[in-house]
Each structure stands twice: as structure tokens, then as C-alpha cells.
N, C-alpha and C positions, 0 to 999 in steps of 0.2 A: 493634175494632182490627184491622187488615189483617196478614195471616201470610204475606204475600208476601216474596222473597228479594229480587227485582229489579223496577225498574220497566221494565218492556217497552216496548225500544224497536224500531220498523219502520224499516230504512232501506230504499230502491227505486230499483233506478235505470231509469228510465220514460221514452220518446221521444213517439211519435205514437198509444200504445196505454196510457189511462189504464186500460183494462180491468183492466191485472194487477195494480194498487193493490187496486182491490177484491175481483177474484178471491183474489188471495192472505189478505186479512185475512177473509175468509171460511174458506178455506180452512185459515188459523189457528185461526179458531175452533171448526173443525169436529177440532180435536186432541184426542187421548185424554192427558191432561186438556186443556181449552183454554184456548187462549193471546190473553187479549184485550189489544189492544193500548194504550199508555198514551199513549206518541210516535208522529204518523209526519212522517219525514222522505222528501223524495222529492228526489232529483239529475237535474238535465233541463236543458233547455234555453227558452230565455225561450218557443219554441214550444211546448212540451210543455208546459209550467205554463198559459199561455192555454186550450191545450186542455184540460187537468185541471181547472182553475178551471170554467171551461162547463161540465164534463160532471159533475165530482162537488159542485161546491157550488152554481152558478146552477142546474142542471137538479136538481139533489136527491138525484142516486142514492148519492152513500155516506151519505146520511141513511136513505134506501127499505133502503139494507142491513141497516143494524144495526136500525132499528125492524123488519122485517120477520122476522128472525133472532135480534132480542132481543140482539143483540152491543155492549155497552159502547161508549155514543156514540165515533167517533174524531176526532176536530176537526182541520180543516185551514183552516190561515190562512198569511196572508203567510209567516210564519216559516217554516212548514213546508218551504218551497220552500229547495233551495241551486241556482240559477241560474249556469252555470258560462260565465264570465268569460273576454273577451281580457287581454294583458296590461296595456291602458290598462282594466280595470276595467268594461268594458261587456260584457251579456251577450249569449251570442252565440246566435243562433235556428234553427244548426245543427253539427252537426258533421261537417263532410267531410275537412277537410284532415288531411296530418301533425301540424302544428302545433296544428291546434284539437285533435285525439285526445290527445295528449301534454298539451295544460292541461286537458282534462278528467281524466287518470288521476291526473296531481299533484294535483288541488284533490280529488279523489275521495279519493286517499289522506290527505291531509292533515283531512277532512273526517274519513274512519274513525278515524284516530289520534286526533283531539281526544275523540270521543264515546264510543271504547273506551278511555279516561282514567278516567272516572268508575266505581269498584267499584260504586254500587248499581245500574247498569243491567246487561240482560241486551239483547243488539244482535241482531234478526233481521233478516237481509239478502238481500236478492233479485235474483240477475241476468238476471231472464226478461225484461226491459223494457230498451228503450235498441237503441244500436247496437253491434253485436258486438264492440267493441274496448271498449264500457263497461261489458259484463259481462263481460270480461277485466280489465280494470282494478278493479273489483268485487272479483272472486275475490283476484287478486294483494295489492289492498291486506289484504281482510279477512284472507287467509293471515297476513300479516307481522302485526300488528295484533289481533288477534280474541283474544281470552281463550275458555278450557275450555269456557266457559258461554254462551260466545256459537253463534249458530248460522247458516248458512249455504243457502239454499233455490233452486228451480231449481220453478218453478210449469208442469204442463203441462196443457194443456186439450185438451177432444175435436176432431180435427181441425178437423169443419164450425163449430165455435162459434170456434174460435182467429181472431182479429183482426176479429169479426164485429161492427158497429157499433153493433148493438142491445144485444151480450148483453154484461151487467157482472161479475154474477154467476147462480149457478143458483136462481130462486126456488122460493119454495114452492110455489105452482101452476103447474101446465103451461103454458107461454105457445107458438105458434105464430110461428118468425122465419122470413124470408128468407136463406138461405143464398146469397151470390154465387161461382162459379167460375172460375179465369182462363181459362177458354175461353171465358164466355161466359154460360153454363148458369145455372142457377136451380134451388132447388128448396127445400120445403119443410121445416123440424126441428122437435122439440119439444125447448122445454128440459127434459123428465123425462132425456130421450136424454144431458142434458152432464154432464162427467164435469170436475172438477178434482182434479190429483195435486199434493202439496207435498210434492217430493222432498228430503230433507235431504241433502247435497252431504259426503260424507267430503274429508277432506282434514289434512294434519299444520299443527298448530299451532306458529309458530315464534315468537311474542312472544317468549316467555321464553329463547328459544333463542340470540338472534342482538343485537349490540348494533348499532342503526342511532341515523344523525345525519345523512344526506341529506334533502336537502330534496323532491327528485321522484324521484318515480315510478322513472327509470334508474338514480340515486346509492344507492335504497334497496336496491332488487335486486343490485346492482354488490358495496353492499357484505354486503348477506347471503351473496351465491354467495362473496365472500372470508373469511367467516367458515367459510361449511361446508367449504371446501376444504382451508382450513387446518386446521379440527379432522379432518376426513376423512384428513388426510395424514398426520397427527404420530400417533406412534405410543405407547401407554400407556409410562412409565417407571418402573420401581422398584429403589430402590438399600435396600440392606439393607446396614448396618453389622458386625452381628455375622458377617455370611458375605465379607464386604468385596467386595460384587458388583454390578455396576449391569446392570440388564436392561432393555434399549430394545426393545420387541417381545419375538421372541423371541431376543433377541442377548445372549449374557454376554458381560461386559465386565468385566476385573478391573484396578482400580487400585492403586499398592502405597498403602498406608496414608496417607503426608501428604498424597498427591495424591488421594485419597479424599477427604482431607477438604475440602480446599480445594474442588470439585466440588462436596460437599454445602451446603456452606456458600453458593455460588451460587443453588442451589435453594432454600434457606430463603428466599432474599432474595423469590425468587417468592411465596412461601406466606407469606410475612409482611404485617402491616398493609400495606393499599393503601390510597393515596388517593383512587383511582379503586374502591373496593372492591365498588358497584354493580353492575359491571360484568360478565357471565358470561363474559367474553371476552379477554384480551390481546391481541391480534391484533397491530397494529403498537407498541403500547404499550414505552414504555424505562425507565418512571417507576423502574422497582425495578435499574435499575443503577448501578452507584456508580464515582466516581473509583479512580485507583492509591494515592490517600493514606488512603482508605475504607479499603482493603483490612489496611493496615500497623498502624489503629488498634486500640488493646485492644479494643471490641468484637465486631468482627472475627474476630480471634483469639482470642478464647474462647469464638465460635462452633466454630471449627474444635476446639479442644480439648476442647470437649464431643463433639464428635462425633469426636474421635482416640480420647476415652476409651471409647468403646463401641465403636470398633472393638475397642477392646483387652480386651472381659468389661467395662469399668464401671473397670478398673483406675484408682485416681487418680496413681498415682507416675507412669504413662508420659504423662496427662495435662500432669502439673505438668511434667516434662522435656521435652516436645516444646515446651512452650510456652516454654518461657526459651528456647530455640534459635529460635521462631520470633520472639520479639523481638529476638533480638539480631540476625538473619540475614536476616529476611526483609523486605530493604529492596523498591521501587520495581522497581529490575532486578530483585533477584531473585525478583519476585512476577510478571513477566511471564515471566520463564524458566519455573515452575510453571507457569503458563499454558497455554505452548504445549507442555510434557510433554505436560499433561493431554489437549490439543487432537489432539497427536500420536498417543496409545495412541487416541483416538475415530477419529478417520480411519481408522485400521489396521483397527478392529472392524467399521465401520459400512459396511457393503455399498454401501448405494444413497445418491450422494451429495447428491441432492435432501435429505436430511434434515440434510444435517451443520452446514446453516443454524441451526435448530433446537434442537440439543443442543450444539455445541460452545460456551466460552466466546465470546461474540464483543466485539466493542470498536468501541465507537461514535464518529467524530469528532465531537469538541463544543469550543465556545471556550471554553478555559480547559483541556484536557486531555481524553482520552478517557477515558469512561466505559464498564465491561466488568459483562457479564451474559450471560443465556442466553434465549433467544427462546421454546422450548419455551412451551406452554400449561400455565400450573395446574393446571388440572383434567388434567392428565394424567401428573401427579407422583405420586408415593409412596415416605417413606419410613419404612422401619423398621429397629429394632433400636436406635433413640436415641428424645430426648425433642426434639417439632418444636413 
């Protein structure tokens, strides 16, 4: 029975140089432990699969590899290939234009994303093949997409053997090539001389980081750099009850006691059940803000008078009092009056006004009545000194 964690998969993105399929699964192998491969997947273009076809299955060489190296047969067939497509559906047998670069980094990405789906693989990916804006498109998607365990690699070979027609991989006995020059020039190598490095490519992991639902390549980016920005910007917040203090950075902010609570009471709304709960991110998200008639309901309000009562030590009598005044009194108007108090003392405190988006109650137009809440990120709430 196999003790393995992952099934090892190879993706490559490979142009007019099948060499570095084989180089690199060589190169795999020769890992301290090694890593033989299960899948390979190659991303090209209907010329480069032609030519990969001739040179690794019709002429034999990724057969010559593994029996010669003893490396765990790799099987390449039709599937193997992802052939990347106009958008009538026909593949296309180069890539020059804007347009063609742009549908090969979207089907690229979309291709990583589907395969870095499945938990039981482990995805090693290679951008040393292709043309430079595919091993750009490579890196970019694997970034967004790539789990902890996936891996990321950059294959370099020894000058004179790098692009050289003969050489696939470095055998086991010395073989004599022809090396060609762009001057002109000639001369003679041995492959004892070639040298293959499998550089593993550091780089931050942002799967878990960033919530995406673009569909290419720019909408994905567009909206990650909106995620980082916005957590980048918004500043940690912590309101504490018993000190009756709310700290945005490092800004204190003291509210008198009801409007305390009303504030925190906005904030629970964040930190409570979401239906989008998935989600590591709020970003433009309103789902957790509520009508004026929300506000007025007994749930509502005894929200607030739990947390009036810890402003208070736990006291239950200042509890039970603020709350009969808050039913009796705290209609519609008078709950946007609160409102714009609360809104008021923030503005005063709050230095830089890029943030006041963020933290202030704000109120959202919607048919049937505006809906009021606070924008700030979850994950950058805290509160203490009550029960949340």
C-alpha cells in the first residue's frame, strides 16, 4: 500500500523547446527525496505539442529517460496536452499578439485553478518553457491559486547545452554534441560537462489570502490588489467596554455610554453569523447591514443593553433602565440622531479621512429604505470587556 500524501502532478509551460519537459522530470528526480512524477500536463500551443509529440513519443526520448534513469514510466497522450485556444475555440499555433498573450494567461489561470482544486494532488509547475509572458502568466496564476504544498520551479541548464537540439536530458554516459553559436561558430561538448539546476522559486502564497470570482487573468489581479489594499489600509480596531474606549490604530476614542453601545452593537453585526461565512474578506460586502426598523427591534436592543450592562461592571439595574428608555424613545428619528452623534465624535477623533469610510456608521440607499452598518473588515475588530 502507497504512503504517499499527494499524487504528483507536472504542469509546464513549453513552446518550441520540449527539452525542458524532460530536463526538468529528470531533474525532479534527481531530488533529495525524489519526486517521481504521476501527471504531466503541458500548456503550448498546437505547434509545440506537434513538436513534443515527434520528439518525446514518435522519436522515444521521454521513454530513453526514465528506462535509462529507472524514473517511474511518465505517460503522455492526447489528454496530456491543454492546447490554448482563440475565442472561436480553435487552437492557435502561436502566440504574438496582445490578444492571443491575454487568452493564453486566462485559460492558464483557469487551467491552475481547476487542478489546484483537488486536495490529494501536490501541483509542480515550471516556467522555464514558453514565451515570456507565459512564464509570467505561470508564476501570476500559480501565486493566486497554489496551496502550501504545491511548488513552483525555474529549470536552468549549462549555457552550451541550453536550447541545443540534441540534448533532452544528461545521460549516463558521455555522449559527444555539436554545439552551434550565433556567430556562426561550432564546437564540440560532452554531456558529462551539462549541468541541470531545479531552482524552487519563493514566492507568498495568496489562495487563502484573497477572495477572487474574475474570470481572467486582469478581473483576478484587479480584484486581489483590491483586497490587499483595503486590508493594507484599514487599521486594527478595539473597543473595550469596561474602560468604555474604542481604539482605531492608535487613536482613543471615548464615547459616552449609550452611544457606545449603539457602535458596538454595529460591530457585532459584522462578527456575527454570515451568509457569505466562506469568505476571508468583506471587501465591498453590505449583507450584515440592516434597515431603521432593524435597529428599533427588541433584538436589537438587547443587544445594546448587554453590552450598556458591561459598560456598567455587569450591573443588571442600569441594564434593565436604559432599556425601557430605549423602547420607549428610541424611534426611527431618534435612531439616526444616535447615529450621526456617534458619526460626529469619529470625524473629530479620526485624523486621516480616507478612513472615515470604514469605521463610521454608514447608510446604504436601497429600495424600500436605507440600510446602516459599518464597512471596516472583521478580521480587524476586537472586542472586549462583554460577551460577543
Amino acid at each position: 500500500m502507497s504512503n504517499k500524501l499527494f499524487r504528483e502532478i507536472l504542469i509546464i509551460v513549453a513552446g518550441s523547446t520540449p527539452q525542458i519537459i524532460t530536463e526538468t522530470i529528470q531533474a525532479l528526480a534527481q531530488q533529495i527525496p525524489p519526486i517521481y512524477i504521476d501527471e504531466l500536463f503541458i500548456v503550448t500551443t498546437s505547434t509545440g505539442r506537434d513538436l513534443i509529440e515527434q520528439k518525446l513519443i514518435r522519436e522515444g526520448i521521454l521513454a530513453q529517460l526514465c528506462k535509462e534513469w529507472e524514473i517511474k514510466p511518465v505517460k503522455l497522450t492526447k489528454s496530456s496536452f491543454h492546447v490554448i485556444t482563440d475565442h472561436a475555440g480553435k487552437p492557435l499555433n502561436d502566440i504574438r499578439t496582445a490578444e492571443e498573450n491575454e487568452l493564453a494567461g486566462d485559460q492558464l489561470a483557469d487551467f491552475l485553478r481547476k487542478h489546484a482544486s483537488d486536495p490529494g494532488t501536490r501541483l509542480h509547475c515550471s516556467l522555464a518553457g514558453g514565451r515570456k509572458t507565459m512564464s509570467f502568466y505561470m508564476g501570476t496564476a500559480f501565486q493566486l491559486f497554489a496551496r502550501q504544498w504545491d511548488r513552483l520551479y525555474h529549470v536552468i541548464v549549462s549555457s552550451d547545452f541550453e536550447k541545443n537540439s540534441s540534448f533532452f536530458y544528461k545521460p549516463k554516459e558521455n555522449r559527444t554534441l555539436t554545439a552551434h553559436f550565433h556567430n556562426g561558430t561550432t564546437k564540440q561538448i560532452n554531456t558529462d560537462d551539462a549541468e541541470i539546476t531545479l531552482t524552487e522559486l519563493p514566492l507568498i502564497y495568496l489562495r487563502d489570502k484573497l477572495t477572487l470570482s474574475g474570470g481572467n487573468v486582469r478581473e483576478l489581479v484587479a480584484e486581489g490588489q483590491k483586497t490587499i489594499d483595503s486590508a493594507a489600509m484599514q487599521l486594527p480596531m478595539r473597543v473595550d467596554l469596561s474602560e468604555r474606549t474604542v481604539y482605531i490604530g492608535d487613536t482613543l476614542i471615548e464615547l459616552p455610554p449609550a452611544q457606545l453601545a449603539l457602535y458596538t452593537a454595529f460591530l457585532r453585526l459584522k462578527l456575527g453569523p454570515c451568509k457569505y461565512n466562506s469568505r476571508n474578506y468583506c471587501q465591498d460586502c453590505t449583507v450584515c447591514f440592516v434597515p431603521i426598523v432593524d435597529m428599533s427591534s427588541e433584538p436589537f436592543l438587547e443587544s445594546m443593553a448587554d453590552d450598556y450592562q458591561s459598560i456598567y461592571g455587569g450591573d443588571p439595574l442600569k441594564r434593565e433602565e436604559q432599556l425601557g428608555k430605549w423602547q420607549k424613545s428610541l424611534d426611527a428619528s431618534n435612531m439616526r440622531q444616535q447615529i450621526s452623534k456617534v458619526n460626529k465624535v469619529l470625524k473629530e477623533e479620526i485624523q486621516d479621512e480616507t478612513l472615515h469610510p470604514f469605521y463610521l456608521i454608514s447608510s446604504l440607499k436601497k429600495y424600500g429604505g436605507s440600510r446602516y452598518g459599518i464597512r471596516v473588515e472583521k478580521s480587524k475588530i476586537q472586542i472586549v470587556g462583554g460577551e460577543c
